[in-house]
N, C-alpha and C positions, 0 to 999 in steps of 0.2 A: 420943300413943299409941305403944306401942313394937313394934318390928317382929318378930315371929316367923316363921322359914322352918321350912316343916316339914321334908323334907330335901335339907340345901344341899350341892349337890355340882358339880365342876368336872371337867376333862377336854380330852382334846385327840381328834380325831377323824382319819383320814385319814390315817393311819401307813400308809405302804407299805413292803414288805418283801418283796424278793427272795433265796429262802434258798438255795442250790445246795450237797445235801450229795454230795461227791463217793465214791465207791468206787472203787475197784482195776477190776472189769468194767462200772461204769457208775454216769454221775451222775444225780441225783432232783433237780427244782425245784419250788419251793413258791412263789405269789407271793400274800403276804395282804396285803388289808387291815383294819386294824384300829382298834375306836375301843374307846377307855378310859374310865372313869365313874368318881369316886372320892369318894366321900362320907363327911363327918367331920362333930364335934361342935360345931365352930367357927364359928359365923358374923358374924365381927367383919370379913372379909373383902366380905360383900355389905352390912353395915349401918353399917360405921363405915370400908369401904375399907381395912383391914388385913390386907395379904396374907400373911402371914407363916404361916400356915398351910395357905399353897395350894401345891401341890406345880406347878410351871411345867411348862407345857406343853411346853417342849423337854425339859425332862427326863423326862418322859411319855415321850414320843419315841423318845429315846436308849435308855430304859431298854429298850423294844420290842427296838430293834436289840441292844442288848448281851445281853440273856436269849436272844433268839435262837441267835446265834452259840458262847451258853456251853453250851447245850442242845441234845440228840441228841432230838427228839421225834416220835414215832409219827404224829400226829395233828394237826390241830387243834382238838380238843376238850381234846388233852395239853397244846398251847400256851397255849389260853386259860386252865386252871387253874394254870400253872405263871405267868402276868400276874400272875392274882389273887391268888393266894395271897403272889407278892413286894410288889404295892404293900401290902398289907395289913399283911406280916410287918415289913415294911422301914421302914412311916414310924406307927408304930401309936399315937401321940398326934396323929397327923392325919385318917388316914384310918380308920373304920373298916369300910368297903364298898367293894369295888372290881366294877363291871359292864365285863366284858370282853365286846365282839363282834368274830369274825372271821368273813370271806369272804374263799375260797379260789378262785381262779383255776385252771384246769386247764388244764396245758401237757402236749405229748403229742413224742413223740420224732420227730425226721422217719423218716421211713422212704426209704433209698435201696440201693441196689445195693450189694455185697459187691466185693471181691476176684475173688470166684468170678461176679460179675454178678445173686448172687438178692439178693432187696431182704428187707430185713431192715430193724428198727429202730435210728437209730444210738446211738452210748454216750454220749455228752453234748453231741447239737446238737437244739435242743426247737422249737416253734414252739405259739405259743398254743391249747387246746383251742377244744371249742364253746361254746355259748353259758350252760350252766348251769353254776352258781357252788354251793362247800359254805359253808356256816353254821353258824357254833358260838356261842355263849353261855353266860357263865358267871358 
């Protein structure tokens, strides 16, 4: 009887990402994590063991880090369609679905005394938010 997957898709999960974009009067930190989903045509990979179509999961990975760093993004709702849209565009005899989710960690600036003694926020020393986290999906 021969094997059919309805749809067979691979991925790497637990991509962490600390992004620090700096400015001139102050730096932003972003720290996501994210998991990628990538589903294609192929499935000679789960029925016959031939991976040749499966995109590795460190390069999953890597790719996370390096879109990051090449990209100035608003959001992460910006980030996860700028995932998707490269695994898709980038390996498109492989994949033709990519499910990106990100959660967003909220880091907040310390706040300490000035020069002058008033406490103010400082420009690039951060200390982890509370407890509720952003979520994006795409």
């Amino acid at each position: 009887m021969p094997i059919h997957l309805d749809r067979p898709r691979h991925g790497k999960g637990r991509v962490r990402l600390l992004k620090v974009t700096r400015f001139p009067e102050k730096h932003v930190v972003s720290e996501i994590t994210a998991e990628i989903l990538v589903e294609g045509p192929d499935q000679t990979s789960f029925t016959v063991g031939d991976n040749a179509a499966v995109l590795p999961t460190d390069t999953i990975k890597n790719t996370v880090h390096a879109l990051a760093k090449k990209h100035d993004y608003g959001s992460i709702e910006d980030f996860a369609i700028i995932l998707a849209k490269h695994y898709v565009q980038a390996h498109p005899s492989v994949i033709q679905y990519a499910k990106v989710k990100l959660v967003e960690v909220q880091w907040d600036r310390i706040i300490n005394k000035d020069s002058k003694g008033e406490l103010k926020p400082h420009h690039h020393a951060f200390v982890q938010g509370g407890t509720e986290s952003r979520y994006a999906m795409w």
